[in-house]
N, C-alpha and C positions, 0 to 999 in steps of 0.2 A: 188949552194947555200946550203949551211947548216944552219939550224935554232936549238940552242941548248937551250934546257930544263931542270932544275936540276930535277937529280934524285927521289926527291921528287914530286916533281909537277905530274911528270909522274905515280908514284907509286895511287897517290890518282888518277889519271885520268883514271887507270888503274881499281881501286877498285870502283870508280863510276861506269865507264860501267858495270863492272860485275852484280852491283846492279840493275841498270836498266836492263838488260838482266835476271837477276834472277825473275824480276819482269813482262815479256815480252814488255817489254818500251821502246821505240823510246830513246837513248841516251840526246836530246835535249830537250826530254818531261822532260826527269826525272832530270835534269839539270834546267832546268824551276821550275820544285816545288820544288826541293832543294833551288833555291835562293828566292823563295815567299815564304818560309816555315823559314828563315834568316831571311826575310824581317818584320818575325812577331816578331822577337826575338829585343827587345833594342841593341840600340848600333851603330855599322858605317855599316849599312848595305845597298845594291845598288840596284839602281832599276833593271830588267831585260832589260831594257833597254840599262843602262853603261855596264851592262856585254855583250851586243851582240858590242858595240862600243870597249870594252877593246879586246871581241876577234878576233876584225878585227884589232886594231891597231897590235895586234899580231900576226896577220896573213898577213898582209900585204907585198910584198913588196919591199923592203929595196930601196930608192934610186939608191944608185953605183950601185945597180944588174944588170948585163947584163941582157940580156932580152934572154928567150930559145930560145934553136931552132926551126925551124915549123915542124922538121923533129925527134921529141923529139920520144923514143920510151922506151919501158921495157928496151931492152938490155940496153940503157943508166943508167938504172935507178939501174941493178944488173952488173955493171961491174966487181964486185969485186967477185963477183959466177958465176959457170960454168952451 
């Protein structure tokens, strides 16, 4: 199963961790006040609630997916390196 992300999404997710890592902060903490720190600003903004709801639906998943194997392992996971 492949789950794909646009380039962008990734870049800002990338520049958040750093931040929170610059700051010594749990990824999730500093994600957390980013969106209560939104949440003070007017406009369409979500609770931290929807956003833990939006990251499962995005994490979820998918239906059709087979299901792994029980016997899932690294080498599965770098087939494509030696």
């Amino acid at each position: 199963m492949q789950i794909e992300i646009e380039n962008k999404i990734i870049d800002v997710l990338e520049k958040l961790r750093a931040q929170a890592a610059a700051q010594q902060m749990p990824f999730d903490t500093y994600l957390g006040q980013f969106v209560e720190a939104d949440q003070a600003a007017p406009g369409d903004a979500i609770t931290l609630e929807e956003f833990d709801r939006i990251l499962d639906e995005v994490s979820a998943t998918p239906p059709n997916a087979p299901p792994l194997p029980t016997d899932f392992s690294r080498a599965d996971i770098y087939t494509d390196h030696d």
